[in-house]
N, C-alpha and C positions, 0 to 999 in steps of 0.2 A: 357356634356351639349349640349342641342339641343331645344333651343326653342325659338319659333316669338318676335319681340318685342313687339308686343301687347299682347305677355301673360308674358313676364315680368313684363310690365308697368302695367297691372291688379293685379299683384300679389303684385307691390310696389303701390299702389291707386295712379299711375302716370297718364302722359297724353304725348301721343306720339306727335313730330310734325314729318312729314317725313313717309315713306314706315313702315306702319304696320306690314306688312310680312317678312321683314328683319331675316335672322335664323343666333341669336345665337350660337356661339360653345364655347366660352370662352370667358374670363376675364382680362384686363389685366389695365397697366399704360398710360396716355396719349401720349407719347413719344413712349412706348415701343409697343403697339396695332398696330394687322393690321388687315386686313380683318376676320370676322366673330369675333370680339373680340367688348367685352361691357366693356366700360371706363367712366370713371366721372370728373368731375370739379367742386371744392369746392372752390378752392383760386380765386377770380380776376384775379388778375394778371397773369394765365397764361392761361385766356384768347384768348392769339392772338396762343395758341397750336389749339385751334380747327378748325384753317385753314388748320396747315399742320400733323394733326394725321389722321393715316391711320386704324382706329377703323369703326366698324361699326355704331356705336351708341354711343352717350355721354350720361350719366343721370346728367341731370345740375339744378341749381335754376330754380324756376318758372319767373323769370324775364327777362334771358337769350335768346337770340337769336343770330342766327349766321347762314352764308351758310358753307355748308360743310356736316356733317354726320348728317344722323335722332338722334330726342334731345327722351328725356326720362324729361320732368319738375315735378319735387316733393319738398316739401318744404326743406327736408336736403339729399342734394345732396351723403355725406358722410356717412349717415346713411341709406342711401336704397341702395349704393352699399356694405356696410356690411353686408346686408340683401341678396342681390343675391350673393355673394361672402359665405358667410356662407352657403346657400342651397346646393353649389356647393361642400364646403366641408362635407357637412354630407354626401350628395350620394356619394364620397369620400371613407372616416372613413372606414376603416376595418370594416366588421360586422364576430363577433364570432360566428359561431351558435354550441349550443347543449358542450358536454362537450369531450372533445378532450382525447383519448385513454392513452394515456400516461400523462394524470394528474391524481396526487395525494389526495385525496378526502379525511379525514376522516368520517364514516358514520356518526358520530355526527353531523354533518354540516349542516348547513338547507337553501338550495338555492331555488330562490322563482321562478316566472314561466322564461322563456325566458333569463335566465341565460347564460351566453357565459362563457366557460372556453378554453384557450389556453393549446398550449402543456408544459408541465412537472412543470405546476403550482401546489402548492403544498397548500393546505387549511385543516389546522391544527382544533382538536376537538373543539366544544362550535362556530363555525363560523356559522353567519345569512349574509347574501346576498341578496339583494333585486331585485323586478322586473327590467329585460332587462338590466342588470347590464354586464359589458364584462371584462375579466380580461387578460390581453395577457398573450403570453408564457413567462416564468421562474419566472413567481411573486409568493411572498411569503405571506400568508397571515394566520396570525399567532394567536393562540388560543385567544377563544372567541373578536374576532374580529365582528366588524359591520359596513355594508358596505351599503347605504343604494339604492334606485330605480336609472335609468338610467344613472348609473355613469360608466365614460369611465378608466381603470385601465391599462395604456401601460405596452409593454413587461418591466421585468425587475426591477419591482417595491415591496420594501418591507412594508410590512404593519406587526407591529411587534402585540404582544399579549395587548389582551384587549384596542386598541383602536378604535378610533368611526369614522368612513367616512359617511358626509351626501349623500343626493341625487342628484344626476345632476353635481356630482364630476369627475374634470378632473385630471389628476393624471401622470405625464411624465414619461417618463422609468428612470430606475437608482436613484427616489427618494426613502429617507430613514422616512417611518413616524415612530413614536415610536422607537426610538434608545435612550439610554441611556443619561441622563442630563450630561453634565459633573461636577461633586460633587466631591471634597476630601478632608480629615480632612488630616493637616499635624501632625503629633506627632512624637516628634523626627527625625526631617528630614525626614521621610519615608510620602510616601502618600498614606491614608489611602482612600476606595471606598467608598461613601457614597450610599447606595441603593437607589434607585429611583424607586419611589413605586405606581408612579402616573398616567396619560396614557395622552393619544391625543385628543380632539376631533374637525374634520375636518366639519365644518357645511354643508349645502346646498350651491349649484352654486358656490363653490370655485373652481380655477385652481392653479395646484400647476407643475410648471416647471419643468424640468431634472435637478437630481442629485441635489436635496432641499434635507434637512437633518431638520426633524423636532423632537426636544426632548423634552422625555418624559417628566410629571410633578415630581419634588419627590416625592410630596406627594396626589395633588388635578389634577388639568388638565392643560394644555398647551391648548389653546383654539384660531384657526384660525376661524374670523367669516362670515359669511355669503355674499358670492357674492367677498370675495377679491379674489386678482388675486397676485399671486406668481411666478416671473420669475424664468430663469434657475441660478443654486449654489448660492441661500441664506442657509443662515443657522440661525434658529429660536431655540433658546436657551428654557432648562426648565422653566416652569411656565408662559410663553409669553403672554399674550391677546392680538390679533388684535381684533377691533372692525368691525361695518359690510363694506364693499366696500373700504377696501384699497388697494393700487396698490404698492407692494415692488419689486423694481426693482433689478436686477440682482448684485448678490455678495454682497449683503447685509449680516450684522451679525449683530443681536437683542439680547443682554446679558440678561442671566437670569430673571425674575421676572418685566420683561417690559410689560407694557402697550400699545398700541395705542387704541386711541379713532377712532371712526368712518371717512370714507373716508381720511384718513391719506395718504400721497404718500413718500415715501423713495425712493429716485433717486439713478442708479446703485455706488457702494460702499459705501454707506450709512455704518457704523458704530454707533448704538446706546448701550451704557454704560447699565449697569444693576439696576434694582429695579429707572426707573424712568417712568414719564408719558409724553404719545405727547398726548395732543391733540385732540379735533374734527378737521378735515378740515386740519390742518396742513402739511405742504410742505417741505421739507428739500432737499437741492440738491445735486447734484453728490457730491462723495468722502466728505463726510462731516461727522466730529465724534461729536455726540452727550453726552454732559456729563454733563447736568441739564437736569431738566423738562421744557418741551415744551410748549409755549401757546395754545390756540384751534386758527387755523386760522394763526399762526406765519408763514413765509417763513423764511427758517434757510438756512445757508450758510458758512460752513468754518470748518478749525479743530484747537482749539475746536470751534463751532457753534457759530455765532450768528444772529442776524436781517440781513436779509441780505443786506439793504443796507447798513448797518453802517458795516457792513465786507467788502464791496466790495469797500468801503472807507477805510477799515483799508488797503487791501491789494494795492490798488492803493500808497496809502503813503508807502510801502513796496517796493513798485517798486522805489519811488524816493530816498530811500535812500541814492544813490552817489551823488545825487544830494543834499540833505540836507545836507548830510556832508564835500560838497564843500563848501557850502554857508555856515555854521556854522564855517568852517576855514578860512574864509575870512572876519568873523564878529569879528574872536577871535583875526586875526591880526590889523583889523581896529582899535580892545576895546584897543590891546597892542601900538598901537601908539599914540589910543588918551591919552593913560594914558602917555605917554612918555611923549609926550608933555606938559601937564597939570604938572606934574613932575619940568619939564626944567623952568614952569616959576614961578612956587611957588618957586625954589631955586634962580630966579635970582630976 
C-alpha cells in the first residue's frame, strides 16, 4: 500500500484536517502504529491515545478533534477503516491465474471465463464453475458440483458431489462441504448406514471458516443462507437451515434438522439440539446447549439455555450455595431449640 491521505479520504467520502500528502504504507492499531501507518478511533474513551500514538493519521468521528496526527473525519469511524483495511487485503489475496499444469480436469467440466485452478486440484465429470472463480491447490471438487462467480476456494478444500456454492463465496482450506449426514438405524445392536441422498447448497456472500464440516441432506438440502458468515471448526449437521446474515461462531455444533431464522448469532461453543427452531434475531452465548425452540429476538444463556437474565440469576444463586446452606443450618438449629423450648413449657 502506497497512497496520500487525500486519496484515502476521497475514496472514504472523508474530510482530511492536517497534511494532505501524508503517504500511506500501512495499517495498523492505535497503540501498535507508527510512522506511515493509518489507524482509527471509534471508542471515547481512548481518546487521550491520540496524543501518544505514533500513526500517521487517525480516521475518527466527525466531531473529533485533537493535536497530534492528521484526522481522516467520516461518519463511522469503524466502517471506513474496514473499508481501507479490506482494499488492502484484496490487493493481498493470491490471484490464481489460468489453470495450473498438474490439475486434474475432467473434460466434462465447464469452467467459465477467468477461472483460476491451483496445482493438483482435482474437478470431477458434470462440474460448472463460474466467472473469475479461484480454487487453490489440492481441492476437490466433486461430480456435478456448482460453484458459482467470484468466489474465493483456499488450498485444501473439499467440495463433495452434487453440491451447490453460490457466488462471492469464501471457502477456508481443510473445509469439508458435502460429507455424509451422520444417519444409522440400530437393528440388533449392530449399526446399520443410513444413505444420505441429499446435497448442500451454500448461497451467495457466505464465508465459511477452516476445517467447517458441513453435512449433507438425506434426503432434500442442508441449506446455508445468504451473507452468513461461518467461523473456524463448526460442524453443521444434515438438513440444517441457517437463514440469511447469521454469524456462527467457532466450535459450534447444530444437530440435524435445525433451523435458524434470519441474523441469528451462536457465540463460540454453542451447542444446538436437533429438529428445533431459533429464531429471527436471536442471540445465544458462549458454551451454551440449546435444547427447545428459541424465540425470534431471545438472548439465551446457559446449559440447558435460558433467558439469559433469569440464568445469570440462576447461576449467581449457584455460587452462593455454601452460603445458603450455612444459613439453612443455622435456621434448622434455631427451629430445634425453639421447638425445645416450646416443648419444656407445654410439659411444665
Amino acid at each position: 500500500m502506497r497512497k496520500t491521505l487525500s486519496e484515502i479520504s476521497n475514496f472514504l467520502g472523508g474530510r482530511v484536517v492536517g497534511d494532505r500528502d501524508i503517504v500511506i504504507t500501512g495499517v495498523s492499531g492505535l497503540k501498535e502504529a507508527g510512522p506511515g501507518d493509518l489507524t482509527f478511533l471509534a471508542n471515547p474513551k481512548y481518546l487521550p491515545l491520540l496524543k501518544t500514538t505514533k500513526a500517521s493519521a487517525v480516521i475518527v468521528a466527525e466531531d473529533v478533534s485533537a493535536e497530534g496526527p492528521a484526522l481522516i473525519r467520516v461518519a463511522n469511524p469503524s466502517l471506513a477503516f474496514t473499508r481501507v483495511v479490506a482494499l488492502i487485503k484484496e490487493s493481498l489475496t493470491p490471484r490464481i491465474r489460468g489453470v495450473h499444469p498438474t490439475a486434474v480436469i475432467s473434460p466434462d467440466a465447464v469452467l467459465a471465463e477467468n477461472v483460476g485452478v491451483g496445482p493438483h486440484v482435482v474437478i470431477e465429470p458434470g462440474v460448472r464453475i463460474g466467472r473469475g472463480t479461484m480454487i487453490g491447490a489440492g481441492s476437490y471438487v466433486g461430480e456435478k458440483a456448482v460453484v458459482g462467480e467470484e468466489t474465493l476456494i483456499y488450498p485444501n478444500v473439499t467440495l463433495r458431489e452434487d453440491v451447490s456454492v453460490g457466488s462471492r463465496v469464501i471457502i477456508h482450506s481443510g473445509s469439508v462441504i458435502g460429507c455424509d449426514g451422520f444417519g444409522y438405524l440400530t437393528v440388533e445392536e449392530k449399526h446399520m448406514k443410513i444413505p444420505q441422498m441429499g446435497t448442500v447448497v451454500i448461497e451467495d456472500d457466505v464465508e465459511i471458516g477452516a476445517c467447517v464440516t458441513i453435512d449433507r441432506a438425506r434426503f432434500d438440502r442442508t441449506v446455508i443462507g445468504k451473507g452468513t458468515k461461518v467461523d473456524n471448526l463448526v460442524q453443521i449437521a444434515h438438513n440444517v437451515r441457517t437463514g440469511e446474515n447469521c454469524i456462527i461462531v467457532s466450535q459450534v455444533g447444530i444437530a440435524g434438522s435445525t433451523t435458524l431464522g434470519k441474523n441469528v448469532i451462536l457465540a463460540g461453543q454453542v451447542g444446538v439440539a436437533g429438529h428445533l427452531h431459533v429464531g429471527d434475531g436471536a442471540v445465544v452465548m458462549a458454551q451454551s446447549g440449546i435444547s427447545k425452540d428459541v424465540a425470534a429476538k431471545a438472548v439465551m444463556f446457559g446449559s440447558p439455555a435460558d433467558e439469559h437474565r433469569q440464568a445469570a440469576r440462576t447461576l449467581g444463586h449457584v455460587g452462593r450455595l455454601s452460603h445458603y446452606v450455612e444459613r439453612i443450618k443455622a435456621l434448622e438449629e434455631k427451629i430445634a431449640s425453639l421447638e425445645e423450648s416450646l416443648k419444656k413449657r407445654m410439659d411444665t
